[in-house]
mmCIF file of the N, C-alpha and C atoms, coordinates in Angstrom:
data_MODEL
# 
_entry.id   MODEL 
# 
loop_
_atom_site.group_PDB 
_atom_site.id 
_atom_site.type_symbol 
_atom_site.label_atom_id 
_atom_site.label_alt_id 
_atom_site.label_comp_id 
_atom_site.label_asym_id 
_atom_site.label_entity_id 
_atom_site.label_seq_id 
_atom_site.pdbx_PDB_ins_code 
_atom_site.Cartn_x 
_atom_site.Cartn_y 
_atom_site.Cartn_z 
_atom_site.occupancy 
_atom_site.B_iso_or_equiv 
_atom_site.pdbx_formal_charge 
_atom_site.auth_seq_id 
_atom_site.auth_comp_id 
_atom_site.auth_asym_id 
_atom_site.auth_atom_id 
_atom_site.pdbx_PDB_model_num 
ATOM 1   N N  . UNK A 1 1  ? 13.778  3.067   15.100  1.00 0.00 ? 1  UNK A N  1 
ATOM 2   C CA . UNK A 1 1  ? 12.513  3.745   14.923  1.00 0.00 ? 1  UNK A CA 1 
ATOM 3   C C  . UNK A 1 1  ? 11.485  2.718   14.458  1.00 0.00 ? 1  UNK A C  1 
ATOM 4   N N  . UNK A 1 2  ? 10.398  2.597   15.055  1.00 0.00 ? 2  UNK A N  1 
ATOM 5   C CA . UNK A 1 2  ? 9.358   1.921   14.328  1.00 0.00 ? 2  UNK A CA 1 
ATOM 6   C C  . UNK A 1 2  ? 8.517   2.692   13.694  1.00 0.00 ? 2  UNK A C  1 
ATOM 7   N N  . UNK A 1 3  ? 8.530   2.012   12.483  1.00 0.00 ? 3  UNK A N  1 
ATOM 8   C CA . UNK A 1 3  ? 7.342   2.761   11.227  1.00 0.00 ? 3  UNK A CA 1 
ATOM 9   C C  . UNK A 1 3  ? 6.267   2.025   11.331  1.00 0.00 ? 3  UNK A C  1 
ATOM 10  N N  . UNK A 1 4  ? 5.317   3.039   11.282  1.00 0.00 ? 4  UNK A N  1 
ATOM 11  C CA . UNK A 1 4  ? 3.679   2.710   11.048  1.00 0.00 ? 4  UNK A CA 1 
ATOM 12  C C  . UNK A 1 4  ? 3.474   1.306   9.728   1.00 0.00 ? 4  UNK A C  1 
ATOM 13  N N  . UNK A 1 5  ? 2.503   0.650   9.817   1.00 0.00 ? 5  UNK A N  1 
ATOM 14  C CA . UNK A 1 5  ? 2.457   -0.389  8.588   1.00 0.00 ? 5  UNK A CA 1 
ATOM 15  C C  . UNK A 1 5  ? 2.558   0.379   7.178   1.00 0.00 ? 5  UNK A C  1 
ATOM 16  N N  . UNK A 1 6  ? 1.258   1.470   7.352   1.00 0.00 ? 6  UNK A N  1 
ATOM 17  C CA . UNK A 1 6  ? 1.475   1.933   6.097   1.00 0.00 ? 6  UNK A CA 1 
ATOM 18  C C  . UNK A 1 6  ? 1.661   3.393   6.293   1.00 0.00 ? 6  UNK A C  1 
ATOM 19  N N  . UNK A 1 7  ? 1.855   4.454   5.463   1.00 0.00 ? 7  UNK A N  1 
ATOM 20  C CA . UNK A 1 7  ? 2.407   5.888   4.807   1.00 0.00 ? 7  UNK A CA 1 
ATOM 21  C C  . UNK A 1 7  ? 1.595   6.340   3.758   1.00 0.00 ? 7  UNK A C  1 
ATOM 22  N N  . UNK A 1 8  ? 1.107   7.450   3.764   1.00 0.00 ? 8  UNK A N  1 
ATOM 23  C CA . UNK A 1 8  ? 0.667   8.205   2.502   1.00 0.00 ? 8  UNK A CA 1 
ATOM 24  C C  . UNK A 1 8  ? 1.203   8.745   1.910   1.00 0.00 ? 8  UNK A C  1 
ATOM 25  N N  . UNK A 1 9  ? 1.638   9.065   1.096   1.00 0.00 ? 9  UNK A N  1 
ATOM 26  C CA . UNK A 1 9  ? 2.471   9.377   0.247   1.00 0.00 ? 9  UNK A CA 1 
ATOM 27  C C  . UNK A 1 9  ? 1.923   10.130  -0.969  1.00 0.00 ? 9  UNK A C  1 
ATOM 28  N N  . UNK A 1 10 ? 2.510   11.420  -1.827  1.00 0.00 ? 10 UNK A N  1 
ATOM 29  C CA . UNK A 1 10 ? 2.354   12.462  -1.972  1.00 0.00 ? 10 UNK A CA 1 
ATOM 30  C C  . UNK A 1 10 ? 3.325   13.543  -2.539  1.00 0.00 ? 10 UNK A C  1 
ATOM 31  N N  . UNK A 1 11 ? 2.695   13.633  -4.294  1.00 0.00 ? 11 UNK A N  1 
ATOM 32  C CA . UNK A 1 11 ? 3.816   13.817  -4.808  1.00 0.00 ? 11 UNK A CA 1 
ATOM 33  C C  . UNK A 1 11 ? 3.120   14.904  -5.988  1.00 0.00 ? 11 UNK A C  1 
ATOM 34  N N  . UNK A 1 12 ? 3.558   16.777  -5.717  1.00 0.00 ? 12 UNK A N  1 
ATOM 35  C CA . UNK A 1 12 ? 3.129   17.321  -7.023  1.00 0.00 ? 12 UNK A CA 1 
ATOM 36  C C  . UNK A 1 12 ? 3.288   17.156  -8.133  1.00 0.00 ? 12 UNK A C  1 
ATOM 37  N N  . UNK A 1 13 ? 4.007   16.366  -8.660  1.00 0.00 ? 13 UNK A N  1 
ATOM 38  C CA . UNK A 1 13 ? 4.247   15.475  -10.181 1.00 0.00 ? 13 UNK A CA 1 
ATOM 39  C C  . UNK A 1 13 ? 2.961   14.825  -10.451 1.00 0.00 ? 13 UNK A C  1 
ATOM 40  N N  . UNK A 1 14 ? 2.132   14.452  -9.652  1.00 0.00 ? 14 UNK A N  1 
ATOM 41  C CA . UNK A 1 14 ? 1.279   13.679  -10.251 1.00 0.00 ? 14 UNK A CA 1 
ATOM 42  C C  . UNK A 1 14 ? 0.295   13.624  -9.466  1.00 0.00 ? 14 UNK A C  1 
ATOM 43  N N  . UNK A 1 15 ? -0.746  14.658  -9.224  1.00 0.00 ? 15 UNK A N  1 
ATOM 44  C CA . UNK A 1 15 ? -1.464  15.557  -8.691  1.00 0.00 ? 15 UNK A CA 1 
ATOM 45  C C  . UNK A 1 15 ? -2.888  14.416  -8.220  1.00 0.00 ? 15 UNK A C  1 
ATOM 46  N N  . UNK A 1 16 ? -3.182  13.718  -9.146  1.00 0.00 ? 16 UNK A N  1 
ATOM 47  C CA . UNK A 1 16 ? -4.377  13.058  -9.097  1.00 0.00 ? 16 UNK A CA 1 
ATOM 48  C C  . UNK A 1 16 ? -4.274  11.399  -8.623  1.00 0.00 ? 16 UNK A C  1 
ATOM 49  N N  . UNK A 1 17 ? -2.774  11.240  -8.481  1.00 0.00 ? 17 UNK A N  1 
ATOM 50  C CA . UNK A 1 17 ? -2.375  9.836   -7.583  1.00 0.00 ? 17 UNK A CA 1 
ATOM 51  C C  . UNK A 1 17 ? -2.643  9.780   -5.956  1.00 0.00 ? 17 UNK A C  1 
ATOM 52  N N  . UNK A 1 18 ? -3.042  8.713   -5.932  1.00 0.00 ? 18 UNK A N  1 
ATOM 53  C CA . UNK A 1 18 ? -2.760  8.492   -4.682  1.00 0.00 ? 18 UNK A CA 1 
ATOM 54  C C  . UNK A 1 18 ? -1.682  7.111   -4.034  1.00 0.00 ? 18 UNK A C  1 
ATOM 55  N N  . UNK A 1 19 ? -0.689  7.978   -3.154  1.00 0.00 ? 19 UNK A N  1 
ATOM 56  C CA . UNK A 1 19 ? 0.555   6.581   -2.988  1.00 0.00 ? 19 UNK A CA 1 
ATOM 57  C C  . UNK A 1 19 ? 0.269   5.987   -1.551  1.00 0.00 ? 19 UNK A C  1 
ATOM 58  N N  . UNK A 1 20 ? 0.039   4.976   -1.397  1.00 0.00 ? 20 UNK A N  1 
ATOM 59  C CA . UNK A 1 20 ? -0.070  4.360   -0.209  1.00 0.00 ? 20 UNK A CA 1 
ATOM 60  C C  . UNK A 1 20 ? 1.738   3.733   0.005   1.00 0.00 ? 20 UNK A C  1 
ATOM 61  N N  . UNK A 1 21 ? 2.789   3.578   0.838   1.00 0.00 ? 21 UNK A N  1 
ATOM 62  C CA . UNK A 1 21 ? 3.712   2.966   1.166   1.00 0.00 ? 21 UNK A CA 1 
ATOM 63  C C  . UNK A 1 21 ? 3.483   1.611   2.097   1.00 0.00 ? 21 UNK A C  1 
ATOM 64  N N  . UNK A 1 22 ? 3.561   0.337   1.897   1.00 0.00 ? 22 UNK A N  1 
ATOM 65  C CA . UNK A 1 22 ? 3.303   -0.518  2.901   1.00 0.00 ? 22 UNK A CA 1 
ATOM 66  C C  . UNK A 1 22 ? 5.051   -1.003  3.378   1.00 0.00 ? 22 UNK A C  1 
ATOM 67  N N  . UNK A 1 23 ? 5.427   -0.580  4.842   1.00 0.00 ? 23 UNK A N  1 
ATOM 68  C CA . UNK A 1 23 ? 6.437   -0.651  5.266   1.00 0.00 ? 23 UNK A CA 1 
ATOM 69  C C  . UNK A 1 23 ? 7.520   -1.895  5.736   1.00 0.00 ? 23 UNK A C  1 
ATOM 70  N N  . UNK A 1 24 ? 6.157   -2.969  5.893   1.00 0.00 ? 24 UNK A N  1 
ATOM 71  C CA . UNK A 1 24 ? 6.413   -4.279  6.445   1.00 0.00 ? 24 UNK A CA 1 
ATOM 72  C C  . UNK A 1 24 ? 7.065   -5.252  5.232   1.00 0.00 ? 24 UNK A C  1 
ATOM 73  N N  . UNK A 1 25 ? 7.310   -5.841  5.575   1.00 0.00 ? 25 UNK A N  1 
ATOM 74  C CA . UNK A 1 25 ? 7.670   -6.865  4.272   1.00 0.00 ? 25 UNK A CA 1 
ATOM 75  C C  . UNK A 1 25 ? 6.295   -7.557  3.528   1.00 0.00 ? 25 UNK A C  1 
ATOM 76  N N  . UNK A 1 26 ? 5.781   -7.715  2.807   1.00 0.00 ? 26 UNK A N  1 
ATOM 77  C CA . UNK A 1 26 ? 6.932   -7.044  1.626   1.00 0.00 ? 26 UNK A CA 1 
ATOM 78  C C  . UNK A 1 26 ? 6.759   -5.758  1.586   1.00 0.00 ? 26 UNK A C  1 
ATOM 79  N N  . UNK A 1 27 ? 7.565   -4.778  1.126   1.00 0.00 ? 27 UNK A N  1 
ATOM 80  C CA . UNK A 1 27 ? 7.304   -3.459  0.981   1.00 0.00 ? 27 UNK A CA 1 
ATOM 81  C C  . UNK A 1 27 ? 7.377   -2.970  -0.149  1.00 0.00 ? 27 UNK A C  1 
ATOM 82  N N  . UNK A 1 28 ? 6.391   -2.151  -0.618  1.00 0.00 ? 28 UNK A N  1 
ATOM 83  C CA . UNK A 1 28 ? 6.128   -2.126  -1.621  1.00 0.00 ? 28 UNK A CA 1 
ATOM 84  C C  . UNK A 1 28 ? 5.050   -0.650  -1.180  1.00 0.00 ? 28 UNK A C  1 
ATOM 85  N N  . UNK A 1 29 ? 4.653   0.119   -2.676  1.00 0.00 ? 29 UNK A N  1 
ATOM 86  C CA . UNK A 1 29 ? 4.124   1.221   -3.334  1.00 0.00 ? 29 UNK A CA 1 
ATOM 87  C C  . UNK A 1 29 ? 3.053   1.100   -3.854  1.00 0.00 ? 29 UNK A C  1 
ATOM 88  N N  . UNK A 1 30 ? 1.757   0.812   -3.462  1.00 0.00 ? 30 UNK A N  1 
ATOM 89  C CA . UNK A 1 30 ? 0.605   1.025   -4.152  1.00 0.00 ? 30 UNK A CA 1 
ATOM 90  C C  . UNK A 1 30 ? -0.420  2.068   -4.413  1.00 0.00 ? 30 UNK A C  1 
ATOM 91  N N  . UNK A 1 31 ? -0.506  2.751   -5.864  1.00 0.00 ? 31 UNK A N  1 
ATOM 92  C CA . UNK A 1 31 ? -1.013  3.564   -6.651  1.00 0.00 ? 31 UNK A CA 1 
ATOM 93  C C  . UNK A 1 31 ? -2.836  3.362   -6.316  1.00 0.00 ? 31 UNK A C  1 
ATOM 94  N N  . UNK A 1 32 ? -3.814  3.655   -5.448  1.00 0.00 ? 32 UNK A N  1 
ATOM 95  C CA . UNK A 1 32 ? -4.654  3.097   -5.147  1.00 0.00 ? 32 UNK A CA 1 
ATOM 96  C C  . UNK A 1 32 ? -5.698  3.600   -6.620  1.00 0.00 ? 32 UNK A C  1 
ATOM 97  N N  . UNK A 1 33 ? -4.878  4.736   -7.344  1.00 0.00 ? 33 UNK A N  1 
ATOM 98  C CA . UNK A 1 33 ? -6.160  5.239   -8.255  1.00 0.00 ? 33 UNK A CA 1 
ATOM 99  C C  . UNK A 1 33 ? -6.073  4.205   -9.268  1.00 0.00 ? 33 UNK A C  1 
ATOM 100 N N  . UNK A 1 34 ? -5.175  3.255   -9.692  1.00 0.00 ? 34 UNK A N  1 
ATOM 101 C CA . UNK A 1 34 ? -5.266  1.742   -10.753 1.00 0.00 ? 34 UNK A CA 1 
ATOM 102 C C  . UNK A 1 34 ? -4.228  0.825   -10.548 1.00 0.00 ? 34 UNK A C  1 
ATOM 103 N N  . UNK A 1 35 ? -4.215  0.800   -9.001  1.00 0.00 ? 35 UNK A N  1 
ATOM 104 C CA . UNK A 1 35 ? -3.983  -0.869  -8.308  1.00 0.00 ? 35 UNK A CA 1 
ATOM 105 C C  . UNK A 1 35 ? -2.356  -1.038  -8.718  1.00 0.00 ? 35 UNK A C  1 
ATOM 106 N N  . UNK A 1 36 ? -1.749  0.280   -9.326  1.00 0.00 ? 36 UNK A N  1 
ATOM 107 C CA . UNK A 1 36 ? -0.668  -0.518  -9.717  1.00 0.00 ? 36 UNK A CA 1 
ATOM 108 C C  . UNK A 1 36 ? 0.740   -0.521  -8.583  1.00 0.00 ? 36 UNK A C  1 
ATOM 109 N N  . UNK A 1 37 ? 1.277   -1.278  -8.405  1.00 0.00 ? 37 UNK A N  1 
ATOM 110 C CA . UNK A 1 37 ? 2.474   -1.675  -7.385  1.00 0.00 ? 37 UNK A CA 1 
ATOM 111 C C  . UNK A 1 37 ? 3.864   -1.755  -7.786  1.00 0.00 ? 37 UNK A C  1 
ATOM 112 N N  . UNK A 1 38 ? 4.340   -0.945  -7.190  1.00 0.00 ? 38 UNK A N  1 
ATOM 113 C CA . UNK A 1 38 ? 5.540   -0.851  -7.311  1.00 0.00 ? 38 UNK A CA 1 
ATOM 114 C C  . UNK A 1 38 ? 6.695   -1.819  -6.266  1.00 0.00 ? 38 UNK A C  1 
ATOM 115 N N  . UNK A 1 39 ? 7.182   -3.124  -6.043  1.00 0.00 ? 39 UNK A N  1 
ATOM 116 C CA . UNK A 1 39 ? 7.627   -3.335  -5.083  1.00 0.00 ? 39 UNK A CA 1 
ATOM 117 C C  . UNK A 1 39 ? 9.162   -2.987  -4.837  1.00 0.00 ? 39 UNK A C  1 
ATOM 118 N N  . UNK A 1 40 ? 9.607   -3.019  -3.646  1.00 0.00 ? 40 UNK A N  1 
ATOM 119 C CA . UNK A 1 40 ? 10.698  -2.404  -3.150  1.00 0.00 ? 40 UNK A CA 1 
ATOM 120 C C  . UNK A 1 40 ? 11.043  -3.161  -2.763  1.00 0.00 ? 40 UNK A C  1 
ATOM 121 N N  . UNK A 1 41 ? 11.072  -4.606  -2.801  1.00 0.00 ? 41 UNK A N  1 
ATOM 122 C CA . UNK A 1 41 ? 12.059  -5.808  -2.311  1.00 0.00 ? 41 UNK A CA 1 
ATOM 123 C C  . UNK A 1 41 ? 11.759  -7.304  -3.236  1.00 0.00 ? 41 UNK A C  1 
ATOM 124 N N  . UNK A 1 42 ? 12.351  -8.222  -3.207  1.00 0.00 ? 42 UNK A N  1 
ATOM 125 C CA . UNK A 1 42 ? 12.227  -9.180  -3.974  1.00 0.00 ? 42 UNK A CA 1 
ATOM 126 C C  . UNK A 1 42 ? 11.262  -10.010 -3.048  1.00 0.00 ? 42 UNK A C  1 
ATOM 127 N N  . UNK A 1 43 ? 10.043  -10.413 -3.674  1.00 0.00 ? 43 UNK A N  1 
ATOM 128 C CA . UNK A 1 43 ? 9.190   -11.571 -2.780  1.00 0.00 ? 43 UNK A CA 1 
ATOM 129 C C  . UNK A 1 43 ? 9.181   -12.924 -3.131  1.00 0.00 ? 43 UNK A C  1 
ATOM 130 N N  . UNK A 1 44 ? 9.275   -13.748 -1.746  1.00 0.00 ? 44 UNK A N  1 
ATOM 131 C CA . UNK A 1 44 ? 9.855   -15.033 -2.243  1.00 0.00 ? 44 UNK A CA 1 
ATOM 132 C C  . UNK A 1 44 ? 8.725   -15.312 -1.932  1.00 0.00 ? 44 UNK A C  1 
ATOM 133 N N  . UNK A 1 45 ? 8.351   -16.739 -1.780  1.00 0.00 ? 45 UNK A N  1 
ATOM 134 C CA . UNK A 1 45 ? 7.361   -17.713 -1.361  1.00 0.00 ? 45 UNK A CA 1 
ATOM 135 C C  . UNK A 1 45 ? 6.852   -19.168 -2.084  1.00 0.00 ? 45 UNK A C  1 
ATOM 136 N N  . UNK A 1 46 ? 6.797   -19.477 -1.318  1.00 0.00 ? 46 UNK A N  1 
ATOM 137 C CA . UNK A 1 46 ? 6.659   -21.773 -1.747  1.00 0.00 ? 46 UNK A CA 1 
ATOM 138 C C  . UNK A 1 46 ? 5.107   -21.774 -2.142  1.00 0.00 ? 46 UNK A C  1 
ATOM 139 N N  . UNK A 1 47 ? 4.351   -21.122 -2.224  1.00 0.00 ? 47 UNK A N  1 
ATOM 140 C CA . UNK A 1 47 ? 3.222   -20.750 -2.022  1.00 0.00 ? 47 UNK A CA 1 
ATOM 141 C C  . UNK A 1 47 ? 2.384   -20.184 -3.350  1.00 0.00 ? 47 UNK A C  1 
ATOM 142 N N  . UNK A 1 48 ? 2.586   -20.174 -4.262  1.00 0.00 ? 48 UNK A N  1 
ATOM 143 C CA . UNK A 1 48 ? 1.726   -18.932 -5.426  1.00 0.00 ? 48 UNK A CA 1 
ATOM 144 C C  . UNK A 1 48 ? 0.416   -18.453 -4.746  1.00 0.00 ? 48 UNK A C  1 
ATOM 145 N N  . UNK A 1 49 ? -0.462  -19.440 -4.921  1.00 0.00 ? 49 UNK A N  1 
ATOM 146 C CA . UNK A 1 49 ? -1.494  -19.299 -4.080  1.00 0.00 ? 49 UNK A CA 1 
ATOM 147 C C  . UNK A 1 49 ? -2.313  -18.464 -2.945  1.00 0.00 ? 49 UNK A C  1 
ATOM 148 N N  . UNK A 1 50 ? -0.986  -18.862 -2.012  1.00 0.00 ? 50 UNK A N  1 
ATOM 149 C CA . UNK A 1 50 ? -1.123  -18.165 -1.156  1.00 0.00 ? 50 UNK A CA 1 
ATOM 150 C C  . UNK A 1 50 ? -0.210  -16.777 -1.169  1.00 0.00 ? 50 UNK A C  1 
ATOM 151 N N  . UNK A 1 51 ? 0.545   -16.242 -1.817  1.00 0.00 ? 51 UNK A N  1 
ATOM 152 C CA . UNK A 1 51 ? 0.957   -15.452 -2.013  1.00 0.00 ? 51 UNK A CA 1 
ATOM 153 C C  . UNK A 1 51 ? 0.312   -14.429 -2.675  1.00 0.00 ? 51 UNK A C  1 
ATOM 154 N N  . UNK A 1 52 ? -0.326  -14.703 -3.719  1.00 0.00 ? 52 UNK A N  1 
ATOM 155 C CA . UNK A 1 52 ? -1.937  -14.653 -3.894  1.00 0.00 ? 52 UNK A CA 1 
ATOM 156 C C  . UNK A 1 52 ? -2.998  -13.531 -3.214  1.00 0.00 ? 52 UNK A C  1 
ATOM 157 N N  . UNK A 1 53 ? -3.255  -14.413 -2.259  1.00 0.00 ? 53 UNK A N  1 
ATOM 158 C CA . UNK A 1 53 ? -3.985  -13.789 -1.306  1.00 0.00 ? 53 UNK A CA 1 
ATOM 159 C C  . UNK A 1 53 ? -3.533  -12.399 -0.309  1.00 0.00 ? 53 UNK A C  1 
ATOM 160 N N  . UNK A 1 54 ? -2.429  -13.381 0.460   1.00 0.00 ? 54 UNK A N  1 
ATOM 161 C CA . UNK A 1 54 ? -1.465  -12.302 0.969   1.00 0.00 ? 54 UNK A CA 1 
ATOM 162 C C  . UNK A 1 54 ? -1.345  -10.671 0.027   1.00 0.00 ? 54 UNK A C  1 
ATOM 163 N N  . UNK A 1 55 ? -1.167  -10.835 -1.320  1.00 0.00 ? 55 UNK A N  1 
ATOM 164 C CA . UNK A 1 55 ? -0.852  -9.425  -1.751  1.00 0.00 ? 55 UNK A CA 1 
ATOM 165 C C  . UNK A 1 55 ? -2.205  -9.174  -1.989  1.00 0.00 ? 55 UNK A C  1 
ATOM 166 N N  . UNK A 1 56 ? -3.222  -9.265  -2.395  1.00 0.00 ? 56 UNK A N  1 
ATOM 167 C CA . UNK A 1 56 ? -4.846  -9.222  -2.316  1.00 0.00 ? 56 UNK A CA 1 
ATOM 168 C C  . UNK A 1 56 ? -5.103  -8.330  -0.911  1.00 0.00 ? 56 UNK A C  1 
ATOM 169 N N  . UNK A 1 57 ? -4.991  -9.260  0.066   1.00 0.00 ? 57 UNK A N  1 
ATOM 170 C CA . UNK A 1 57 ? -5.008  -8.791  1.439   1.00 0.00 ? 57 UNK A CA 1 
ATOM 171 C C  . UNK A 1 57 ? -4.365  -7.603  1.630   1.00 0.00 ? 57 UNK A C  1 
ATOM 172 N N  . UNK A 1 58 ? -3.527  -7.123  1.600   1.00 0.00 ? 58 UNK A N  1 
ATOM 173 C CA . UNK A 1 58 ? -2.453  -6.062  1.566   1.00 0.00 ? 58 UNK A CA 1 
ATOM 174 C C  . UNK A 1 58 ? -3.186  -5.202  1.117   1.00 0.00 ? 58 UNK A C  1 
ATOM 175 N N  . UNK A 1 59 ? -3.522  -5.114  -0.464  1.00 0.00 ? 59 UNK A N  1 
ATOM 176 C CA . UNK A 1 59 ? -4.032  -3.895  -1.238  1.00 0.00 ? 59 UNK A CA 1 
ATOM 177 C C  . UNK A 1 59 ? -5.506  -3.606  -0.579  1.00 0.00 ? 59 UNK A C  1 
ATOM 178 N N  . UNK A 1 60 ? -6.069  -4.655  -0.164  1.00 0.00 ? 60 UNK A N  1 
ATOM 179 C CA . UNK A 1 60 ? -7.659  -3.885  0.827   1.00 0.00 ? 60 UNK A CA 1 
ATOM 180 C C  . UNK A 1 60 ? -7.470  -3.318  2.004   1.00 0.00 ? 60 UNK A C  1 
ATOM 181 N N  . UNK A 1 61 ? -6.489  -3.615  2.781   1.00 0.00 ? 61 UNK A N  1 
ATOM 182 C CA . UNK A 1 61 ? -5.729  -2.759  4.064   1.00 0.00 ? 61 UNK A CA 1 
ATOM 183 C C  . UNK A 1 61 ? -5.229  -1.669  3.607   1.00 0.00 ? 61 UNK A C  1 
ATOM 184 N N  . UNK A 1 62 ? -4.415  -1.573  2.422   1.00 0.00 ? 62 UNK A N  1 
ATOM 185 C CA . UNK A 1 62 ? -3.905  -0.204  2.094   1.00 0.00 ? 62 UNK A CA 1 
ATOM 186 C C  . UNK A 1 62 ? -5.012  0.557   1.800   1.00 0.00 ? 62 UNK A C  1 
ATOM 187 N N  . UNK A 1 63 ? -6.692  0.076   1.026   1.00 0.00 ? 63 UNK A N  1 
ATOM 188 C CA . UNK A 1 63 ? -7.162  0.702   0.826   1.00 0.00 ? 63 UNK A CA 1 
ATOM 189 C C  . UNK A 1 63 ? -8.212  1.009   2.368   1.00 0.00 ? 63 UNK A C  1 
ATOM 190 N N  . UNK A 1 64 ? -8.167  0.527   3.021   1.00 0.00 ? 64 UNK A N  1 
ATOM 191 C CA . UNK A 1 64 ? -8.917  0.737   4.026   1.00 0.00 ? 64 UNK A CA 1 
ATOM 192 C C  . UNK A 1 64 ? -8.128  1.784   5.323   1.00 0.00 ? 64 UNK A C  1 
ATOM 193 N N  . UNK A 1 65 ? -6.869  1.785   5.383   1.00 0.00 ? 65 UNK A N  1 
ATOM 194 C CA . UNK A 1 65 ? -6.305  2.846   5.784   1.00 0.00 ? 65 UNK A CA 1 
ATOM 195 C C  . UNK A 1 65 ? -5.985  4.218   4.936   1.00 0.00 ? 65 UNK A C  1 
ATOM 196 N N  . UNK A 1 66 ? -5.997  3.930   3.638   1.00 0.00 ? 66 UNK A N  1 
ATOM 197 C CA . UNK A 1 66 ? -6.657  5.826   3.045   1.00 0.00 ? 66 UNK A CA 1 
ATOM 198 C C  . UNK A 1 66 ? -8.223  6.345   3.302   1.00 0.00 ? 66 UNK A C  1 
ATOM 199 N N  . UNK A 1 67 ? -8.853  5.224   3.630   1.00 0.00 ? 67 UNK A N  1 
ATOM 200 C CA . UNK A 1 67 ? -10.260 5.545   4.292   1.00 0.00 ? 67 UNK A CA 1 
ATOM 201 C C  . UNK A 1 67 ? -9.998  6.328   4.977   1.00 0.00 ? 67 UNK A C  1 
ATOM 202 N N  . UNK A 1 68 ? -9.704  5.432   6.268   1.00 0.00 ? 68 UNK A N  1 
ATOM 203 C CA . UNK A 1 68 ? -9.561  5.949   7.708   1.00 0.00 ? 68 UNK A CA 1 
ATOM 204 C C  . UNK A 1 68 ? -8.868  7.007   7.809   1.00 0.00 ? 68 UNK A C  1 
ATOM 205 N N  . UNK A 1 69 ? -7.595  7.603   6.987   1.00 0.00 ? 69 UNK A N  1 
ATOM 206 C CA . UNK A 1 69 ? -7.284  8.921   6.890   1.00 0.00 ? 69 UNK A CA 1 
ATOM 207 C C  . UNK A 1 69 ? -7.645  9.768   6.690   1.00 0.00 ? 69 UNK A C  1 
ATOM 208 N N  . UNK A 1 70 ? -8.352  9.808   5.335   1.00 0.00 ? 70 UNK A N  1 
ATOM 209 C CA . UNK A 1 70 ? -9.623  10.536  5.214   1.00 0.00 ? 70 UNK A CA 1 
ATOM 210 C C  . UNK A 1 70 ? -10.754 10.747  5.907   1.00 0.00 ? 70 UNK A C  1 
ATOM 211 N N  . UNK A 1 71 ? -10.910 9.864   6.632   1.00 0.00 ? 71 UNK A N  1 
ATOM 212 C CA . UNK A 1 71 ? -12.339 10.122  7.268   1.00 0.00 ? 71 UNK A CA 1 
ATOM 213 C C  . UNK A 1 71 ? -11.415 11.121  8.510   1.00 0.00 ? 71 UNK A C  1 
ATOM 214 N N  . UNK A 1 72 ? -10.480 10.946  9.149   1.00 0.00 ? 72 UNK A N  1 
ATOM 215 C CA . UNK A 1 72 ? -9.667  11.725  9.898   1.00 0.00 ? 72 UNK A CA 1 
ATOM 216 C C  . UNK A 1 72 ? -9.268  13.351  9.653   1.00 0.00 ? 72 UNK A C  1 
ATOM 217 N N  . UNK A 1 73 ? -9.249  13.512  8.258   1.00 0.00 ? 73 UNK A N  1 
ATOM 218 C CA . UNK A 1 73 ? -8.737  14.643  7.644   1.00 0.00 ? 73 UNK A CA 1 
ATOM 219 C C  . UNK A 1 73 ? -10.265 15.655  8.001   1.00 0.00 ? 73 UNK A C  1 
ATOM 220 N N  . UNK A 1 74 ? -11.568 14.708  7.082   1.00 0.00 ? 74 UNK A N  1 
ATOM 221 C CA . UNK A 1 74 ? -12.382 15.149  7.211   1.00 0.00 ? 74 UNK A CA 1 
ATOM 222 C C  . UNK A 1 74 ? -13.196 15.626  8.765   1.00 0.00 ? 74 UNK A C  1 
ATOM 223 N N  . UNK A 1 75 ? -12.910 15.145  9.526   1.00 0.00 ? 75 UNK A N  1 
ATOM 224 C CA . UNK A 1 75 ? -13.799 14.912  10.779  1.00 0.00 ? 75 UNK A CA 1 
ATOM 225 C C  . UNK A 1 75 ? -12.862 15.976  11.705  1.00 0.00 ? 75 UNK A C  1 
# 
């Protein structure tokens, strides 16, 4: 099965969260209402730096696809 990059995610425990799932490696759980991440695999890299960025990058895609859902939900 191929999974989408990312998942919304959605949980009555905690009504006012929002869970983004990013499926790809690394994979990992980001809380978009205070950035916080949960990861689901160990991340390696030779890189800090750039590793850096990479998870930076990630969290503005996750946030730019709860956009686009929303704007979907809405429209």
């Amino acid at each position: 099965m191929k999974l989408p990059k990312f998942l919304l995610g959605d949980n009555t425990d905690y009504p006012d969260d929002i869970f983004i799932i990013h499926t790809d490696y690394p994979q990992f759980i980001i809380n978009l209402v205070n950035d916080e991440i949960e990861w689901l695999e160990e991340v390696v890299s030779d890189h800090e730096s750039s590793l850096e960025n990479e998870i930076q990058n990630l969290i503005e895609e996750a946030s730019k696809f709860y956009d686009r859902e929303m704007e979907r939900y809405e429209g």
